[in-house]
C-alpha positions in Angstrom: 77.9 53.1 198.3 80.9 55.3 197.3 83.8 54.1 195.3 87.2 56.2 194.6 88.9 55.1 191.7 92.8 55.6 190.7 94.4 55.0 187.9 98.5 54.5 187.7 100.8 52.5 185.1 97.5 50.3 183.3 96.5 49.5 186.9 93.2 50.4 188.4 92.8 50.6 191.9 89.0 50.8 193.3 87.9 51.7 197.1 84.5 50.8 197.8 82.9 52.3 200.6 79.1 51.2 201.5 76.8 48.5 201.5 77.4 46.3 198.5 74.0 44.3 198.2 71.2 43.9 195.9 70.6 47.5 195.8 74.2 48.3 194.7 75.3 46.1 192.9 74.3 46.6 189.0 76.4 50.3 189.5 78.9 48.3 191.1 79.2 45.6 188.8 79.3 47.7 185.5 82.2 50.4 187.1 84.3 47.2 187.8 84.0 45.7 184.6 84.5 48.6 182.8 87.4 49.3 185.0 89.1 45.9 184.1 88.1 46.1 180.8 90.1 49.4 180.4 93.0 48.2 181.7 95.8 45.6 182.2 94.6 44.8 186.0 92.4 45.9 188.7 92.7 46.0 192.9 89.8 46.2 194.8 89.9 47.3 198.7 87.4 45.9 200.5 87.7 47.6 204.1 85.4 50.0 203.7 82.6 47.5 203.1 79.5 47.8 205.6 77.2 45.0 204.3 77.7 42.1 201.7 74.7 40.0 200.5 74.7 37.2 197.8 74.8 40.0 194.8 77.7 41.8 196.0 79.3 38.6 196.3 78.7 37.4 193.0 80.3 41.0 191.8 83.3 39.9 193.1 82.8 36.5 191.5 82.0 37.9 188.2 84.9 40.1 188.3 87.5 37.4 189.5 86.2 35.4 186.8 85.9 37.8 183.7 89.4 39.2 185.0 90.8 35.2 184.9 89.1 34.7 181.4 90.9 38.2 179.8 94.6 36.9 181.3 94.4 40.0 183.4 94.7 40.5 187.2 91.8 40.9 189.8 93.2 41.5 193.4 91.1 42.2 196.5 92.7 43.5 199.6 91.2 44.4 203.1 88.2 42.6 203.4 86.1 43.7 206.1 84.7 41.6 208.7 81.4 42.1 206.6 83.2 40.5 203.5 85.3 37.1 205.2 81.4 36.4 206.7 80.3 36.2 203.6 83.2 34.6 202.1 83.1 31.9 204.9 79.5 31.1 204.4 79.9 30.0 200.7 83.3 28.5 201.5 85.1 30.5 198.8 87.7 31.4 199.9 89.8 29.0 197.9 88.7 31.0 194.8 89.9 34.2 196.1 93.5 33.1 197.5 95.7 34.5 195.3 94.5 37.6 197.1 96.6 37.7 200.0 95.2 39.9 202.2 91.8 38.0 202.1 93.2 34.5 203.2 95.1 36.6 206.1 92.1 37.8 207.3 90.1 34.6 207.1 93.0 33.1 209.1 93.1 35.2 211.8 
């Protein structure tokens, strides 16, 4: 796994690349959390995702969640395929719409 972070006006913007699963996610989840906690927002592109288990889902989760609890913002954008399968297994999509490129993709 491979992420590219950028930082511009209190935003942080994070590209994952990679498998995020069991293996990867306890780097993954402490880079985004210290990422949100560090500024006002985060955006998280998705498209270069290869493989998503339950862990890297509950990343995203724990993220979404952490990011709601603050008052900041948690966007994802460009979920690949490997991401709306898992999304549409646990049926949580819902949780995630205020992402707008993730409930496009789900849709099409």
């Amino acid at each position: 796994m491979k992420l590219h972070r950028e930082e511009r006006e209190g935003y942080c913007s994070i590209a994952i690349e990679g498998d995020m699963t069991i293996y990867t996610a306890p780097e993954l989840k402490q880079e985004l959390l210290n990422c949100l906690a560090e500024h006002r927002g985060i955006e998280v592109s998705l498209d270069g995702v290869s493989d998503m288990d339950s862990a890297g889902f509950q990343v995203l989760y724990l993220l979404k969640r952490e990011a709601t609890a603050s008052g900041k913002k948690a966007s994802f954008i460009g979920p690949s395929p490997a991401v709306v399968d898992v999304l549409e297994v646990f049926k949580m999509a819902p949780y995630f719409e205020d992402s707008r490129s993730i409930r496009a993709a789900q849709v099409h």
